[in-house]
Structures are given as structure tokens and as C-alpha cells.
C-alpha positions as CSV (number, residue, x, y, z in Angstrom):
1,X,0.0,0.0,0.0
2,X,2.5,2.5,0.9
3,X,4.5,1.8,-2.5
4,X,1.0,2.5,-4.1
5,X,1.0,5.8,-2.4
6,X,4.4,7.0,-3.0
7,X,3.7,6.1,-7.1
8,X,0.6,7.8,-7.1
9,X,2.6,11.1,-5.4
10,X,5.8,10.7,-7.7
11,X,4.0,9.9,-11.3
12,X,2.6,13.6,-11.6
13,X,6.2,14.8,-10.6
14,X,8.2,12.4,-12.9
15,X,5.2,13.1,-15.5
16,X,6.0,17.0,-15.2
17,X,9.9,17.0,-16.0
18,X,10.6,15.8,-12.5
19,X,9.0,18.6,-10.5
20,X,10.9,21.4,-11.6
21,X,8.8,24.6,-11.1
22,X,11.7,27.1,-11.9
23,X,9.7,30.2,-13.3
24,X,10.0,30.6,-17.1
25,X,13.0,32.7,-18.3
26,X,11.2,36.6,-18.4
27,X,11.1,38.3,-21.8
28,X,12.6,41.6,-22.9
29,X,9.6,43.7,-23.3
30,X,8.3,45.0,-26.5
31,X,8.7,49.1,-26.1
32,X,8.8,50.3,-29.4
33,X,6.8,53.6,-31.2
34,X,5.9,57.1,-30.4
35,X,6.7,58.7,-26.9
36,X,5.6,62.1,-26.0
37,X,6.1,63.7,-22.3
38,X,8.5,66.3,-21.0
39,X,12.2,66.9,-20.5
40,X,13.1,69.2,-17.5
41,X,17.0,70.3,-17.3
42,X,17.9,71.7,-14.2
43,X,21.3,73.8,-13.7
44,X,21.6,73.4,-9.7
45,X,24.8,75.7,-9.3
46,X,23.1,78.8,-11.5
47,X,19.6,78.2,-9.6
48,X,17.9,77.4,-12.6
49,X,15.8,74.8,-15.1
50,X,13.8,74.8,-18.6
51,X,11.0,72.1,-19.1
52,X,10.2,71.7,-22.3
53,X,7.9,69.4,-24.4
54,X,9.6,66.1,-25.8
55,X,8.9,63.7,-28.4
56,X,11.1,60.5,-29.6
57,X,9.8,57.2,-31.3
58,X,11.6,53.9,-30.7
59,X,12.5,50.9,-33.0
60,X,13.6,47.4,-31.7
61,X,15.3,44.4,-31.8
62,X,15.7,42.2,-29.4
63,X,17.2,44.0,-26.4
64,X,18.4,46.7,-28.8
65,X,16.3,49.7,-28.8
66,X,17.0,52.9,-31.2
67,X,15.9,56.2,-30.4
68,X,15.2,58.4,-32.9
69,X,16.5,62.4,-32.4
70,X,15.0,63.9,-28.9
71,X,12.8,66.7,-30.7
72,X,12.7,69.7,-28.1
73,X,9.5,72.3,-28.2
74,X,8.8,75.2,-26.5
75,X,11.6,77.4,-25.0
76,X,14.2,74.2,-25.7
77,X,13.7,74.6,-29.7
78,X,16.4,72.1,-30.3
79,X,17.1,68.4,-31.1
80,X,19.7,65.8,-29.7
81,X,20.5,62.1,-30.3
82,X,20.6,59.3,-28.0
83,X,22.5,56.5,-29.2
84,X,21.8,52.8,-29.4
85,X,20.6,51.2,-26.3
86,X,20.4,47.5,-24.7
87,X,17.8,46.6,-22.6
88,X,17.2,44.4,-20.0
89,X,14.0,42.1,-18.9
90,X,12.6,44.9,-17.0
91,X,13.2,47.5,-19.4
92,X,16.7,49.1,-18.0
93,X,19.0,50.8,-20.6
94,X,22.5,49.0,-19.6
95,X,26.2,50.9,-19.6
96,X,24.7,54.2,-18.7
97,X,27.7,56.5,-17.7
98,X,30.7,58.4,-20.0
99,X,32.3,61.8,-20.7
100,X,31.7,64.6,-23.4
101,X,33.6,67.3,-24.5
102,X,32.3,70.6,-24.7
103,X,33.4,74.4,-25.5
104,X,33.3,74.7,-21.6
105,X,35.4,72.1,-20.8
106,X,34.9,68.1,-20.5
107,X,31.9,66.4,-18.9
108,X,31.5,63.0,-16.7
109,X,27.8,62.1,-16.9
110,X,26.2,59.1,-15.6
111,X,22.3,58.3,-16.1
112,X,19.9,55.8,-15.0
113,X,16.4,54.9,-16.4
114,X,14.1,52.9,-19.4
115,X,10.9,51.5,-19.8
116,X,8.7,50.3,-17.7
117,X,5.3,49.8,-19.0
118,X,4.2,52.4,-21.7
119,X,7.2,55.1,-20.4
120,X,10.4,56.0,-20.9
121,X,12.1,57.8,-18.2
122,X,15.6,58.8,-17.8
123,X,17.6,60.5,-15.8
124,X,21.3,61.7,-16.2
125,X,23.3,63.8,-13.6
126,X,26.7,65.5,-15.6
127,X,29.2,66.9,-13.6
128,X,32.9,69.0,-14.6
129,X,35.0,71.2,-13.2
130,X,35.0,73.8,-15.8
131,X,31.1,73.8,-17.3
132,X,28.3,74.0,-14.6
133,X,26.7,70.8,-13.9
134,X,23.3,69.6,-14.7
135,X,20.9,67.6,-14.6
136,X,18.6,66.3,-17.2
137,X,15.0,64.2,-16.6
138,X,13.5,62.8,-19.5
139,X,9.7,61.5,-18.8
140,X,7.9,60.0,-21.9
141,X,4.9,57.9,-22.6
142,X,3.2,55.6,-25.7
């Protein structure tokens, strides 16, 4: 009887790979097309910031995401690229940190952000010794 019962407990187990409930491996999300929202840059050393209307639209592949230019309205009345991007499973943009050269003097910037849902939000502090430092919040939505 109790061989019965211990085959009747293990034949759902062995019938189901052996019991292994390990959670499926998560997806990249799917985040591309049109994003819209605001992009507020803050000078904290001069005591002041600009937000300005924002618009971008993303392609994919995979867990590489391109951005199309950062189209600026309002006050801002400019454009700037973002480069190429990899994504994680949750939606972070990896290897977010680097240096730019500027007429002031060179930059050291580090940012942090990505999609989560249907927004986009990144955030990116830049720091020199020669050009006052800022900081610059992107917040976007599909």
C-alpha cells in the first residue's frame, strides 16, 4: 500500500519533467513607437531649469532599442541624439555613464532609467569642473 501511495505522489512529478517549477525565463519587453512627455534640465549651481515638451519614437530588436533624435518644443527649440541602447528584462537601458567634450570644458555624466510599461524615463546627472553641472529628466509615454 504504501509503494502504491508514493507512485501515485511521484507519477505527476516524474510526468512533469521531475518537479521542476523554476519560473519561465522573463522576456525583454516590446517598447517600441511614439513617446511624448517632458524633458526638464535643471542647472543646480546657476539656480535654474527649462522644461520643455519632448517627443522621440523607438524601434527594436531584441534588447536593442533605437531612439530616434529627442525633438525639443517650446523654450528648448532644439534636437539631440541618443545612441543605441540594450535593454534588459525589466526595461533598464545598460552601460549608462561616460564623458563629453564641450566648449566649456569636459563632462562626466552618468544616467539611469528605461521602460517600464508604456514610459520611458531617464535621468542623467553631468558633472565638470570647468562647465556647470546639470541635470537632465526625460519622462515619456506611448
Amino acid at each position: 500500500m504504501r509503494k502504491l501511495l508514493i507512485s501515485l505522489v511521484l507519477l505527476p512529478l516524474v510526468a512533469c519533467g521531475g518537479g521542476n517549477s523554476a519560473a519561465p525565463t522573463p522576456q525583454i519587453p516590446s517598447v517600441a513607437g511614439s513617446y511624448s512627455g517632458t524633458t526638464t534640465l535643471a542647472f543646480p549651481e546657476l539656480g535654474q531649469s527649462i522644461t520643455c515638451p519632448t517627443t522621440t519614437s523607438v524601434t527594436q530588436s531584441g534588447s536593442t532599442v533605437n531612439f530616434t533624435p529627442l525633438m525639443l518644443g517650446g523654450e528648448c527649440d532644439t534636437s539631440f541624439p541618443l545612441e543605441e541602447a540594450t535593454i534588459d528584462n525589466t526595461g533598464a537601458i545598460q552601460g549608462e555613464s561616460g564623458t563629453e567634450d564641450e566648449e566649456c570644458g569636459h563632462y562626466t555624466w552618468v544616467g539611469s532609467g528605461g521602460f517600464s510599461g508604456r514610459n520611458f524615463q531617464l535621468s542623467v546627472t553631468a558633472t565638470s569642473t570647468t562647465c556647470p553641472d546639470f541635470n537632465l529628466t526625460i519622462n515619456l509615454a506611448r
